[in-house]
MARDO-312957 format. One line per 4 residues: number of its first residue (from 1); their letters; for each residue y, x, z of C-alpha. Coordinates in pm, 1 decimal, padded with zeros to 6 digits. Each point is the difference from the previous one (the first is absolute). Layout:
NUM) A) Y/X/Z; ...
END
This chain:
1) XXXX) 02717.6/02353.7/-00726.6; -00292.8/-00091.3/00174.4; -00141.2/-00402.6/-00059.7; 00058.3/-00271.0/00253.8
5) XXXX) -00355.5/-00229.7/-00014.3; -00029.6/-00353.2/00163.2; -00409.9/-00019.7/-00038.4; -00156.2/-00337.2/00157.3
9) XXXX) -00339.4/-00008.3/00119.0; 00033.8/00386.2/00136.3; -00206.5/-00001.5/00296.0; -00310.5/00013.5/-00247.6
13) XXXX) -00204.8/00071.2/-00336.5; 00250.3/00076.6/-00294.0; 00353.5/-00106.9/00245.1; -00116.9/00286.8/00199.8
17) XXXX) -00102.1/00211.9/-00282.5; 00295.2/-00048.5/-00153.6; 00212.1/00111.3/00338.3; -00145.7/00298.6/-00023.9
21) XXXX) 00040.7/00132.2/-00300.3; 00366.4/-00096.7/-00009.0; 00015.2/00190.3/00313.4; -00147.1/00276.8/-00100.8
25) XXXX) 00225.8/00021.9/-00321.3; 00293.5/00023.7/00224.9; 00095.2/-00386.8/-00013.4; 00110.5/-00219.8/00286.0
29) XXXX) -00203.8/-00284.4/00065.3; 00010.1/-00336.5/00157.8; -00313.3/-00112.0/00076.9; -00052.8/-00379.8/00017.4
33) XXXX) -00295.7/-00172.1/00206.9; -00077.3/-00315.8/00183.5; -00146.7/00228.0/00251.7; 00191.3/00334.9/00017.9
37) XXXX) -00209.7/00168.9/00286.6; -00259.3/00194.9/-00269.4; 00334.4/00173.8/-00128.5; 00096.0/00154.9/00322.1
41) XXXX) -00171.2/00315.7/-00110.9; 00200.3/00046.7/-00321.3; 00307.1/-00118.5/00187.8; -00028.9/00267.4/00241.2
45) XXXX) -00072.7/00283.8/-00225.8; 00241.2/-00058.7/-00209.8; 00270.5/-00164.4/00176.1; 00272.0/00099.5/-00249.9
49) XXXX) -00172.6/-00160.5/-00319.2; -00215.2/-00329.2/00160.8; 00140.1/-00291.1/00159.0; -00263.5/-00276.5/00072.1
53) XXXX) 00136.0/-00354.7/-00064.6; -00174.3/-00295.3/00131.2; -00020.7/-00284.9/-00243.5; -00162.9/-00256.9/-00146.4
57) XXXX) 00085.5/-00034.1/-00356.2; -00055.1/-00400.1/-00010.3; 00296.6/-00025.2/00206.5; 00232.2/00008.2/-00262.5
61) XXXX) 00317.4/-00007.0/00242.2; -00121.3/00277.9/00121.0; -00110.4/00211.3/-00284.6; 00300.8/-00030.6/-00139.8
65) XXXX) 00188.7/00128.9/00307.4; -00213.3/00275.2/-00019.8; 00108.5/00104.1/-00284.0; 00350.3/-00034.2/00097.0
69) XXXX) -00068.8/00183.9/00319.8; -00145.5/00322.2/-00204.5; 00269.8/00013.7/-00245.7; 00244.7/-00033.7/00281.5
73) XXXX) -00176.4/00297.0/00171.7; -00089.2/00225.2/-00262.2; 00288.3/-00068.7/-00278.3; -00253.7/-00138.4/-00289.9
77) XXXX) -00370.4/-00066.6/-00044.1; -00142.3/00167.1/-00266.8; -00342.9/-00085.8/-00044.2; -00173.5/-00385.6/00149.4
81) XXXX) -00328.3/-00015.4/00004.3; -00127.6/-00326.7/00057.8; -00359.9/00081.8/00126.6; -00097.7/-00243.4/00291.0
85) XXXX) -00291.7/-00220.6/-00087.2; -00345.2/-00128.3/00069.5; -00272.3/-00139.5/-00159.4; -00199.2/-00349.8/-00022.5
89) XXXX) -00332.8/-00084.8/-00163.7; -00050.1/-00344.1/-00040.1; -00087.6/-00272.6/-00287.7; 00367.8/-00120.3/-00127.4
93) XXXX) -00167.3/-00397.6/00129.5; -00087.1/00169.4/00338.5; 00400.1/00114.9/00039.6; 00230.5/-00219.9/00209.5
97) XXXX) 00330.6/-00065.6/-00098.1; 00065.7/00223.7/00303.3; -00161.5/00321.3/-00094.0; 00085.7/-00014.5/-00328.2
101) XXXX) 00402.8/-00039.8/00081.7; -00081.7/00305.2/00283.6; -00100.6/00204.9/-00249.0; 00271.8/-00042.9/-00240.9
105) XXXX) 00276.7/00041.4/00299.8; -00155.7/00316.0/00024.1; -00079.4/00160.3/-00325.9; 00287.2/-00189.0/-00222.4
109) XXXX) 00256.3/-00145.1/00240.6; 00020.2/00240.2/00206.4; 00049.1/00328.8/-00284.5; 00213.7/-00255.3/-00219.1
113) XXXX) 00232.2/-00027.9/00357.8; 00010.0/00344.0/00030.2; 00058.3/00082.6/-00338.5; 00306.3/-00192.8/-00045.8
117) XXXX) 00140.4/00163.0/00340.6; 00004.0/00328.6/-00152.6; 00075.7/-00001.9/-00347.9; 00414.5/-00061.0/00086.2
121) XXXX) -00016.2/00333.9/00205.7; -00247.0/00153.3/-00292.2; 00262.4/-00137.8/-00270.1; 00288.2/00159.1/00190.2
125) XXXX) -00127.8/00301.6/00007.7; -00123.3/-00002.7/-00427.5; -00386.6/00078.3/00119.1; -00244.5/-00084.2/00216.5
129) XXXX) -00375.1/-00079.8/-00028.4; -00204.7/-00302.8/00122.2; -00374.8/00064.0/00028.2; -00217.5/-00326.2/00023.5
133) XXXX) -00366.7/00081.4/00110.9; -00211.3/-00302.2/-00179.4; -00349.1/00072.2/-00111.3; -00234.6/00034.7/-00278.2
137) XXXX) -00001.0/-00342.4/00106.3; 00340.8/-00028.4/-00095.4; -00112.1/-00006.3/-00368.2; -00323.5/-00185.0/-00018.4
141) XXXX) -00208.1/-00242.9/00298.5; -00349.5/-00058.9/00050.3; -00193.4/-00269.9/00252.3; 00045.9/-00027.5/00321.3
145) XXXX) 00367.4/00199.3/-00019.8; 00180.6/-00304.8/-00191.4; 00323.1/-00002.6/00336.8; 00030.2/00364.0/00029.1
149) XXXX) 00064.4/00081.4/-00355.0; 00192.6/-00311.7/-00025.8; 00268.4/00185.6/00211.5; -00059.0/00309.7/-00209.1
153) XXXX) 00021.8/-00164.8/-00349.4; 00315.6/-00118.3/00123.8; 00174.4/00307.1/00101.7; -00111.2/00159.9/-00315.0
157) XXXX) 00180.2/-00258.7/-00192.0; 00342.8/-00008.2/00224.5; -00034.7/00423.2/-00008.2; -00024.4/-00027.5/-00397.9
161) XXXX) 00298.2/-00175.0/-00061.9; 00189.7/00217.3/00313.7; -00086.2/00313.2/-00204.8; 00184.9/-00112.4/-00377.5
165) XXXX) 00293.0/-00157.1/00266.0; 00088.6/00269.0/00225.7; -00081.4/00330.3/-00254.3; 00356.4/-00039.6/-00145.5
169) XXXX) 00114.7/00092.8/00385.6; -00185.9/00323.3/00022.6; -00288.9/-00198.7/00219.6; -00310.7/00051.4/-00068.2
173) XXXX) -00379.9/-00220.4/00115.3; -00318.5/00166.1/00032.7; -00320.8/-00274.1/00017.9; -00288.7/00179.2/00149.4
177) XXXX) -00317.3/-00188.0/-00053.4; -00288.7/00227.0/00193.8; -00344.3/-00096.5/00050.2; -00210.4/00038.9/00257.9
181) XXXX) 00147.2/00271.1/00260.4; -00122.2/00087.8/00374.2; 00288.4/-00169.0/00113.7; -00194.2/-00250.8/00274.6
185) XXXX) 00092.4/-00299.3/-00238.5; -00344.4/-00084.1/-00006.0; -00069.1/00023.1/00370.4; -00082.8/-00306.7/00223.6
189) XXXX) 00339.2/00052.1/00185.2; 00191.5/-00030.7/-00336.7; -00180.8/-00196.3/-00281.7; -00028.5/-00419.9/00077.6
193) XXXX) -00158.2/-00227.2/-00118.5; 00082.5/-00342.2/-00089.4; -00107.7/-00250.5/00309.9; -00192.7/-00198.7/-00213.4
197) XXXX) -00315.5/00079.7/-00178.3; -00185.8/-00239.2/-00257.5; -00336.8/00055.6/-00046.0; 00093.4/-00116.0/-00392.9
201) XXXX) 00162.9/00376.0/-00056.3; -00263.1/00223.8/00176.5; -00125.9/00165.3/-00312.7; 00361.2/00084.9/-00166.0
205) XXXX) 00211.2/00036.9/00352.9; -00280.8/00113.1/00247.8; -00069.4/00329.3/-00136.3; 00359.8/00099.6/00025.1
209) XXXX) -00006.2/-00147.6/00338.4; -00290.8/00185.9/00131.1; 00036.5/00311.2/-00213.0; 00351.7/00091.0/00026.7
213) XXXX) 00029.3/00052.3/00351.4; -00344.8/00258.4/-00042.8; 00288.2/00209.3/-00203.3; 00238.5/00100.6/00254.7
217) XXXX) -00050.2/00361.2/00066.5; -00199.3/00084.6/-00292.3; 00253.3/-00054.8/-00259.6; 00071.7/00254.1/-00230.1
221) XXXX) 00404.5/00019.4/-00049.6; 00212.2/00257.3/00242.6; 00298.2/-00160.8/00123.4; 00173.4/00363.4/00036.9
225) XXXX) -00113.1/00061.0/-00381.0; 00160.4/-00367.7/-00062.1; 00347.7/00080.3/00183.1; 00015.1/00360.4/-00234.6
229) XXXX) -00055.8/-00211.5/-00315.0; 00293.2/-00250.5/00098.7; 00218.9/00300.9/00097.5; -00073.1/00162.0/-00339.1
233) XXXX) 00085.9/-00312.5/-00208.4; 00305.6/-00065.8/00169.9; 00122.0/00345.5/-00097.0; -00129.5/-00025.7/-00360.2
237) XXXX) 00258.5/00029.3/-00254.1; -00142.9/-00330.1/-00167.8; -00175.3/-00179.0/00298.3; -00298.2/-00262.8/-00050.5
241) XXXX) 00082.0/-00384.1/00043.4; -00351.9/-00026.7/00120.0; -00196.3/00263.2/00165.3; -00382.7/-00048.9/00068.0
245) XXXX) -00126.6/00214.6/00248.4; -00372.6/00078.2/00040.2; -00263.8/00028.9/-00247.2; -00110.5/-00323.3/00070.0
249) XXXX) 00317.6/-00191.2/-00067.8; 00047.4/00210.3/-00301.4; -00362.6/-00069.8/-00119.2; 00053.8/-00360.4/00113.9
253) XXXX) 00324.4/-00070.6/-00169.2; -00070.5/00160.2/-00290.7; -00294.5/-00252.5/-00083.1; 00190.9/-00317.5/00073.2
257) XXXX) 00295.7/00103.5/-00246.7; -00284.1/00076.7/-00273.7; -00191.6/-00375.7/00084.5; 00385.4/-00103.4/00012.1
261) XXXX) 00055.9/00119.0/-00398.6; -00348.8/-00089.4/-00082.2; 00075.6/-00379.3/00102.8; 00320.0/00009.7/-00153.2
265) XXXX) -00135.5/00098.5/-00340.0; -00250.7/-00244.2/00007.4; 00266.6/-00273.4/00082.6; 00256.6/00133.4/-00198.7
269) XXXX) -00003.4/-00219.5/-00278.5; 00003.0/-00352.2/00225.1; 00261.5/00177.8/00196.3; 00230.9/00036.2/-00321.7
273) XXXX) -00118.2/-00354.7/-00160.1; 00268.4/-00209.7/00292.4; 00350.2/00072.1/-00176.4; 00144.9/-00278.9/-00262.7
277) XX) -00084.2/00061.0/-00333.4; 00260.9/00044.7/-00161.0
END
């Protein structure tokens, strides 16, 4: 039986990806987007298998109607992928209250909202998958990124524990972490930037600032490559937790977990000297 998807953030970069390669492995797709208009070609060639869906995942009422409203239509959802998302650069002191709670409506809210919708039809049914796009930044942060990964961080954490919980029920979670793909999240229409800049963090924050957006286009990941990797780990007989994706989030993540050991070991022994004696 071919998969049901609900993807969010299809009209673009790894949503869209994603769409396509579940439609070109037979599956049906719902394809979920503030703006559906840039799916109207996929809708129309392939009538029987997309169904654009506009929505904005930080409307929680309405996310979780959504779900509703495919499992209603389609008899299950087998796969979520919880994709839409944007980025920020920004010192964390230059970040309002107000970005920094926009950004975690839509990269942890948002998912977590979703996420709970489906898992009672996934549970009925003894399987399902939910597929949470983070980031390499997902697993470590650097300057001028402190909000975005916030919301990444936290998804990781909440998608960690909703892997050991819902694996008894035949459910399983896929975190994909990529790195740098030509997905337009770098470009000027996509990528903000905090409103306010201090002069105090121009040499940590203002090369990410100024360098970033000189990315988009020229980065070296292939969202169609991207969407065949997450299709092949969800059909692995022993799927990942955490998939990296890219060379550069591979290379990237690699070194943090080694500086990540190497601190530990050299704070290992005040780390075990806080129990009672006993």
């Amino acid at each position: 039986m071919n998969r049901v998807w609900l993807v969010t953030g299809a009209s673009s970069g790894f949503g869209r990806a994603i769409t396509e390669a579940a439609v070109a492995a037979g599956d049906i797709v719902v394809a979920a987007a503030r703006r559906t208009a840039p799916l109207d070609d996929l809708v129309a060639a392939h009538p029987d298998q997309v169904e654009a869906l506009a929505l904005d995942v930080t409307d929680i009422a309405a996310a979780e109607a959504a779900v509703d409203r495919v499992a209603a239509r389609h008899g299950r959802i087998d796969v979520l992928v919880n994709n839409a998302g944007r980025g920020m650069v920004g010192a964390v002191e230059e970040t309002t209250d107000a970005e920094l709670r926009d950004l975690m409506d839509l990269h942890f809210f948002g998912p977590a909202a979703l996420t709970r919708a489906a898992l009672p039809h996934m549970r009925r049914r003894g399987s399902g998958a939910v597929v949470q796009l983070t980031s390499m930044g997902g697993r470590f942060a650097f300057a001028g990124v402190g909000a975005y990964c916030a919301g990444k961080f936290a998804l990781e954490g909440l998608s960690e524990a909703l892997a050991a919980e819902v694996a008894p029920h035949g459910i399983r979670v896929l975190i994909v972490e990529p790195g740098a793909f030509r997905t337009g999240f770098a470009g000027p229409s996509a990528l903000a930037r905090t409103a306010t800049v201090l002069d105090a963090y121009e040499d940590t924050v203002g090369p990410v600032r100024t360098g970033l957006p000189e990315t988009a286009g020229r980065e070296p990941g292939d969202p169609a490559k991207a969407a065949a990797a997450v299709l092949t780990a969800l059909d692995a007989e022993e799927p990942p937790l955490r998939l990296p994706l890219g060379n550069d989030a591979a290379d990237a993540i690699g070194d943090h977990l080694e500086r990540a050991g190497a601190e530990l070991r050299a704070w290992e022994k005040v780390a075990r000297s806080t129990d009672f004696d006993e």
